[in-house]
N, C-alpha and C positions, 0 to 999 in steps of 0.2 A: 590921791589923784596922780594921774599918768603924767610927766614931763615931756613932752613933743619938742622937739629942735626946730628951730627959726622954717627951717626948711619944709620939715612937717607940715606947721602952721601956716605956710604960705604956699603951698600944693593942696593942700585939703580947704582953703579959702579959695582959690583961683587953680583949680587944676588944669593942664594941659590935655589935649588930643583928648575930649570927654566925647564919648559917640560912637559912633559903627557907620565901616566903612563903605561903601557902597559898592554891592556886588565882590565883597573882598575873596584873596585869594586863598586866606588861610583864616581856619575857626578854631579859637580855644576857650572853651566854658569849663568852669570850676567850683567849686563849692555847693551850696543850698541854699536856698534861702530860707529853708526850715532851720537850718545850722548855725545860719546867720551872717553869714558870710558869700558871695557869691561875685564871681569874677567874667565878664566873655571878653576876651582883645581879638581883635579882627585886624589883619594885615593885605597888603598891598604889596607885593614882589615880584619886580622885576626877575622875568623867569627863564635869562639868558644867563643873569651874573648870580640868581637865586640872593641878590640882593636886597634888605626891606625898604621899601621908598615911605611906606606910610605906617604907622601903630594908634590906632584907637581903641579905649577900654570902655566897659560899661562894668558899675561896681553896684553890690549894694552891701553898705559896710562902714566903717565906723572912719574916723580920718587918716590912722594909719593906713588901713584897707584905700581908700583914696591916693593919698598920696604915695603909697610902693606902687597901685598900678597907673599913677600920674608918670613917675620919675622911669619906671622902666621903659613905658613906651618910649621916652626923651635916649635911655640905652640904649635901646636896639635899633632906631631907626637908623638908615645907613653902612649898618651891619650887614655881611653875608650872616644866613641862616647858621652856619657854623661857625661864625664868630658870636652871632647870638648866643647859640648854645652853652658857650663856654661861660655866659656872665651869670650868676651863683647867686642865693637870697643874700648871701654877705655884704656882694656888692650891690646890691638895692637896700640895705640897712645904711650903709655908709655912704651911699648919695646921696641919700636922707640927713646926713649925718647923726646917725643912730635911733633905733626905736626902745623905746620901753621894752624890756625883756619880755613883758606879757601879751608884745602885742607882735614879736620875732612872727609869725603865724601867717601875717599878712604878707611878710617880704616870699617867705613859700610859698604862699597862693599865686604870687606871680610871676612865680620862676616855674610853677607848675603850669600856669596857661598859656606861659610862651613855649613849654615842653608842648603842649597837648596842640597850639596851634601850629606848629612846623610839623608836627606828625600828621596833623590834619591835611597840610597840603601835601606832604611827602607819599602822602596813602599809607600810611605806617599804624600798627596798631597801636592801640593808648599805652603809655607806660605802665609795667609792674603795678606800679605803685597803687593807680587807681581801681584796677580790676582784683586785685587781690583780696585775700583774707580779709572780713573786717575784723576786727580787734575793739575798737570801741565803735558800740552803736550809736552813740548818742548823738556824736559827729561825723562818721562813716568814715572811720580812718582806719587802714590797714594795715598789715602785718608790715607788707612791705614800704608803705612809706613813712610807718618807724624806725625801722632800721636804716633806710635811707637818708632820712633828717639827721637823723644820730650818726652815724659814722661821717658826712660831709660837717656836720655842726660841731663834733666830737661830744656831744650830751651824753651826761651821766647819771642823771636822777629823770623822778616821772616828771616833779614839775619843770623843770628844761622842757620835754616833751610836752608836757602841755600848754608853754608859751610857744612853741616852736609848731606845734599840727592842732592842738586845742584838746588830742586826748586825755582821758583823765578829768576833764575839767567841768562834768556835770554829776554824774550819778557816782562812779566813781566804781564802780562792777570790776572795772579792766585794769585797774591801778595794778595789782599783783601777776596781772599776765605783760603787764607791760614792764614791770621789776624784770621779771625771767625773760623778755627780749634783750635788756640792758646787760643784764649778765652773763647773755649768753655772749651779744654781741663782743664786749671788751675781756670777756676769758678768752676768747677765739686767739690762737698761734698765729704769728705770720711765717710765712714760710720761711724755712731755715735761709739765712744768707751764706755764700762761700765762705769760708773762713780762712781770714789773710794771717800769717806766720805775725804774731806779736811781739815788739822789743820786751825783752825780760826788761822790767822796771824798778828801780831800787824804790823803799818805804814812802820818804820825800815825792818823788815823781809819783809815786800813783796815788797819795794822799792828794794831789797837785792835780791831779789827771782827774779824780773823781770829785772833785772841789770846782771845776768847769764844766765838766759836764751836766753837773745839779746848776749851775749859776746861769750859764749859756746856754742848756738846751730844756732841759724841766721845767726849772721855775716858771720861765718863759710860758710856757703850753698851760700851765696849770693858772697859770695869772689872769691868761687871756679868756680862761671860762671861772675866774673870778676865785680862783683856790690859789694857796700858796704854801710853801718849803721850807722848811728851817736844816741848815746841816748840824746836827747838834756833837755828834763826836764821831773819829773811824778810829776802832781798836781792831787793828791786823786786817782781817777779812771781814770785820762787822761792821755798816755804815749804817748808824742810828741817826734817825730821822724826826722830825715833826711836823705833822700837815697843820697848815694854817690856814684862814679865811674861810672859805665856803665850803673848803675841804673835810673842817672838822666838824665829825658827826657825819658823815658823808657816805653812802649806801655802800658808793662804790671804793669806799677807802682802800679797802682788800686788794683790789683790782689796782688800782695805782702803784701800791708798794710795787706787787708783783711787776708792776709792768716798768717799774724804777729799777728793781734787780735785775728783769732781764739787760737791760738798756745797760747798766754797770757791767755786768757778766759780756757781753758780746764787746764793750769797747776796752775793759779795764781786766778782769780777770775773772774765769769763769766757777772761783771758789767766793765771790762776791754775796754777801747776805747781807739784806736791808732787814732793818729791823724800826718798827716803830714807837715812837718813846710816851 
């Protein structure tokens, strides 16, 4: 059984702004209810400051589904439509003060309807995301709002993806085309950065240099979607490693080394080789 926060439990008991709003200026509808999930928030904007004075939801859906589209509307009211914009399913999880990882899926639903209601008033066409490629049938989810979830979420596996959009999560047909989106997405280079003239580093200092950079900036990243680091030894140019927690056994293990050496190579030295133990 799923753990809901005080918070949860008490928006999905007594939610706010429950309704539609009358004559509203902005429409955004989401989901199926064949799916099972289905979201419409209807807005009120002052259309001087493109400011939102009002946020009403209609849900049908389980009590996360309630209370991410309870606590958003309580976000955005007050907001210009572009400060709207900018508030992420992250920050609807953490309003909440967290959701079940299986139920991440709902805080999307309505970061997607406040997407689809401000394009609604804007005259703007639906996002990427909706009109694209489906990928999984079951739930109508697309190419591109898997790659989208994933790169803003950082997810690395199908199940992330399927507490996060719900693909994957009935017949199971798409699981392997949704493998080859994940890998395509985190093999992808980013573009070269300038490269600033480097202090020659004696042994000490760059054992030193690559000893913080795993402590202060990896671990960190890897922690926060539930994996974790060990520095186990650096012999010369060789920095052997151990993934731990959620990391091990982990689809995309491959991909992280690499993406550890590059990260070592650009700040420390570019004859940098991880090695995993």
């Amino acid at each position: 059984m799923w753990e809901y926060s005080e918070k949860v439990k008490e928006l999905f008991l007594h939610p706010k702004n429950v309704g539609e709003i009358e004559n509203p200026d902005a429409v955004g509808e989401v989901g199926s209810m064949i799916c099972g999930d289905a979201l419409r928030l209807t807005l009120k904007i002052d259309r001087e400051t493109e400011r939102i004075i009002d946020a009403k939801f209609q849900t049908f859906g389980c009590a996360s589904a309630i209370a991410s589209s309870s606590v958003l509307t309580e976000l955005i009211k007050g907001k210009t439509l572009d400060e709207a914009l900018k508030i992420t399913n992250k920050d609807i999880a953490e309003a909440l003060g967290g959701l079940p990882k299986e139920k991440m899926h709902c805080s999307v639903m309505g970061r997607e309807a406040l997407e689809a209601a401000i394009a609604n008033y804007r005259g703007e066409a639906r996002p990427p995301e909706a009109e694209g490629r489906i990928v999984c049938n079951c739930f109508q989810v697309t190419e591109e709002k898997i790659r989208k979830v994933a790169i803003e979420n950082h997810l690395t596996t199908v199940e992330e993806i399927t507490n996060y959009t719900k693909a994957g999560g009935d017949c199971g047909t798409c699981i392997p085309e949704i493998e080859a989106i994940l890998k395509d997405i985190w093999k992808a280079k980013a573009p070269p950065r300038p490269e600033a003239p480097r202090k020659r580093l004696t042994n000490l200092q760059k054992i030193a240099l690559i000893q913080e950079i795993i402590e202060k900036e990896i671990r960190p990243r890897l922690q926060a979607d539930g994996g974790d680091i060990e520095l186990i030894d650096i012999i010369g140019n060789r920095v052997i490693v151990a993934l731990r927690a959620m990391c091990v056994g982990c689809p995309m293990g491959g991909v992280t080394i690499e993406g550890i050496q590059e990260r070592l190579r650009e700040l420390v030295s570019d004859d940098i080789v991880v090695e995993q133990q």
